[in-house]
N, C-alpha and C positions, 0 to 999 in steps of 0.2 A: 206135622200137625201139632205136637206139642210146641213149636214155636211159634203157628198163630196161637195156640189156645194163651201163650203166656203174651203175648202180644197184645191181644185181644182183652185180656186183666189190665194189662199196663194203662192200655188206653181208656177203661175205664175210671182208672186209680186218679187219672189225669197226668199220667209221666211220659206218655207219647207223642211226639210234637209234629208228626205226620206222618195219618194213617192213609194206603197202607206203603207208602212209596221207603218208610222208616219201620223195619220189621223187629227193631226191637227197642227199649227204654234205654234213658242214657244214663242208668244206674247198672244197668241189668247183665248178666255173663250173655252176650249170645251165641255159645259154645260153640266158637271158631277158633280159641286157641286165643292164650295173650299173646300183645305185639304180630299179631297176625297180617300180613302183606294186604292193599285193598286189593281186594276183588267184586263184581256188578253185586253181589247181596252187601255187602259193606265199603263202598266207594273209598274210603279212607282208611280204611281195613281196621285194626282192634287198636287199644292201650295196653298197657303191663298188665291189667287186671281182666282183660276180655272182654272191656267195655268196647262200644261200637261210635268211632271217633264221629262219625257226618251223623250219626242222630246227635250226641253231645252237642257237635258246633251248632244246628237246626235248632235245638233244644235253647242253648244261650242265646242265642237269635232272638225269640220266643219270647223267652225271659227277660231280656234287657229292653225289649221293642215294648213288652208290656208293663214293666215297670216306670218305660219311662214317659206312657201314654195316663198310666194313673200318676204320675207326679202332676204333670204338667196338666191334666184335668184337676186335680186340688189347687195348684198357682193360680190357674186362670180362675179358678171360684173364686178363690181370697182376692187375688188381686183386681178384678174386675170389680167386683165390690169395693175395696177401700178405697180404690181411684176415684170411681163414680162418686161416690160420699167425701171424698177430699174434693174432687173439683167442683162439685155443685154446691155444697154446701161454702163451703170457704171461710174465710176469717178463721178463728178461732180453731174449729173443725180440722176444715186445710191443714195450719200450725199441730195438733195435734195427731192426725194420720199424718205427717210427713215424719214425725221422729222416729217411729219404727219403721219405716222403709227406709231411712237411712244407718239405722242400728242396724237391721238385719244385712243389710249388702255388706258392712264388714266382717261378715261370720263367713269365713269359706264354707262351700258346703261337705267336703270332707270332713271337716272337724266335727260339722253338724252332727253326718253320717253315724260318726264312732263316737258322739255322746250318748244320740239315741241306742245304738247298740250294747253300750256297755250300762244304760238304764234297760234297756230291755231287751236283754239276750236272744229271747226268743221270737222275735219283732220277725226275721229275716229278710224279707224284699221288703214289706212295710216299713222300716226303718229309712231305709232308700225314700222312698217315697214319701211319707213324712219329713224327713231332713229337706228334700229338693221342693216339697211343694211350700217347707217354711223359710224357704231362702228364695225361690224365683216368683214368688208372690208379689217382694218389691220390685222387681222389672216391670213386671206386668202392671203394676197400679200407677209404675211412674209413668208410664205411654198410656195409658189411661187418664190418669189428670192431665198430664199435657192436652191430650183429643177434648177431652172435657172442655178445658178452659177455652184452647182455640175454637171451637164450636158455638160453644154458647156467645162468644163474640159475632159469628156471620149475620147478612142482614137477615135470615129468611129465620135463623131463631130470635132475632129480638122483635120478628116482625110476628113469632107464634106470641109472644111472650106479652105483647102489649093486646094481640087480641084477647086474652084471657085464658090463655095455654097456661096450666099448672107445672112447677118444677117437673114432675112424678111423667106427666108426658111429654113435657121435652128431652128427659132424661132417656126415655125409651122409644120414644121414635124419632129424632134427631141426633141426640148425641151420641148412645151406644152403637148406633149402625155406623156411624165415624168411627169410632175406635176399634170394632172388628177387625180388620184388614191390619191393624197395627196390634192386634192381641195377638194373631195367628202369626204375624210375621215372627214378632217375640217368642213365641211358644216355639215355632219353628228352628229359631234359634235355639231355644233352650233344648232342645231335644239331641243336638250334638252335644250338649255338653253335658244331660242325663246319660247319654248313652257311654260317653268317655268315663264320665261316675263309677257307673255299675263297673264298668271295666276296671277301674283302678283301686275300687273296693276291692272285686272278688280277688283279683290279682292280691293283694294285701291278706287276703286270709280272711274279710268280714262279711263277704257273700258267697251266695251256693257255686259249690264245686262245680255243676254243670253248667256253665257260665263262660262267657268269653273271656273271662280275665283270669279263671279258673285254670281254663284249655291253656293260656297263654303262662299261666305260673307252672302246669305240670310240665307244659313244652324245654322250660329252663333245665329241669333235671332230668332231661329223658326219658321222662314216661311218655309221654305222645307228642313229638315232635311235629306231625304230621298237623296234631290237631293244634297245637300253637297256632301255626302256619295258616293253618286254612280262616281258626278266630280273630288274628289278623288281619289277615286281607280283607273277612267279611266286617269290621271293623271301620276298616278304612272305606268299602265303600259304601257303606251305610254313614259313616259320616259325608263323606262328598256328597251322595245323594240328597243327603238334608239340607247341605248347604248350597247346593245347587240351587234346591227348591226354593229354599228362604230368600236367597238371593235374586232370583227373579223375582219372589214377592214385595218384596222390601223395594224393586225399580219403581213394580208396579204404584205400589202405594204413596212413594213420594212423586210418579209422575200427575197421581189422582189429586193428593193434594196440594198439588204448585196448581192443576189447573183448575182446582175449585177454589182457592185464596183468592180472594179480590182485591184488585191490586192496591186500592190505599193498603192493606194491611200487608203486601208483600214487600212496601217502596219502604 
């Protein structure tokens, strides 16, 4: 009873990452003994400290899935905006949204990462997030003016355009439903490579301990080998599975746009 009642706290504090199949916090002693063998109440059995390794890994799971769900929602805001605004607009415009998409792609975003952190210490996953959403913003806006430009060339937008279709609604009911399918496939992309972030952060020392990269750096010195192992594998396939995804998308999307190009523009 006392370890639902502290369960049950945990999971309100928000440190619980599944209730109730995860019976205890992946901070928390779940008084089974350190380095404790797994057994069915702790699948992965303890660390040096008593922590409980399969909530930890669940928990970095958690952690990294959602951090890198707010990254790539801030990219896509920025970037889907300064695309749309570079390729419709143009001239001058264009020329000026294109120098910082091209500044920003030479910024690794690790560097990003550990600026933001070392200006603001106590940022912790927000620093993640900030750093990726100010670095894959230029992906995003350059497949964006590309769709933009190619678009607003088809017959059926120069055919809104002369009936007296305003920029403001071809921009939103023509051209952004074009570049969709090439935001998401982008984003999809980027989401292996947020997720490898977080990982190589925590691993470094500049993200939370209960972390995949966390579980993977205690794994080196023997404190939970187990839990290396298992942050790992789930790691690996949480990236295949993304890129499985994106990869199907990305067929999709180029077989959509080969057969909606018409063919003067494709010869």
């Amino acid at each position: 009873h006392e370890l639902d009642r502290r369960g049950i706290a945990e999971l309100h504090a928000g440190d619980t990452a599944i209730w109730p199949l995860i019976r205890c916090g992946p901070r928390s002693d779940c008084n089974a003994g350190a380095s404790a063998p797994p057994t069915l109440a702790h699948p992965l059995g303890t660390d040096a400290a008593g922590r409980d390794i399969f909530a930890r890994v669940i928990y970095g799971g958690r952690h990294a899935l959602g951090l890198a769900l707010a990254a790539l929602l801030l990219a896509a805001s920025l970037g889907v905006s300064m695309g749309a605004l570079a390729g419709a607009l143009g001239g001058v415009w264009d020329e000026l949204l294109a120098r910082p998409v091209e500044l920003v792609q030479t910024f690794p975003a690790i560097i990003v990462v550990a600026v933001v952190q070392a200006v603001f210490p106590d940022a912790g996953g927000w620093a993640l997030v900030l750093a990726v959403g100010a670095v894959r913003w230029a992906e995003v806006a350059r497949h964006v003016r590309a769709t933009v430009l190619r678009v607003q060339a088809e017959p059926h937008v120069l055919a809104s355009r002369a009936l007296g279709a305003g920029r403001m609604r071809i921009l939103t009911r023509h051209v952004l439903p074009e570049a969709l399918p090439a935001v998401v496939v982008s984003l999809m992309f980027g989401a292996m490579s947020v997720i490898l972030l977080e990982v190589a952060v925590a691993f470094l020392g500049l993200g939370s301990d209960a972390s995949w990269g966390g579980l993977i750096a205690q794994g080196l010195d023997g404190t939970a080998p187990r839990g290396a192992m298992a942050a790992a594998a789930f790691v690996a396939i949480s990236v295949i599975a993304v890129y499985l995804v994106a990869d199907s998308l990305e067929s999709a999307v180029r077989a959509r746009v080969a057969t909606t190009t018409p063919e003067w523009r494709s010869g």
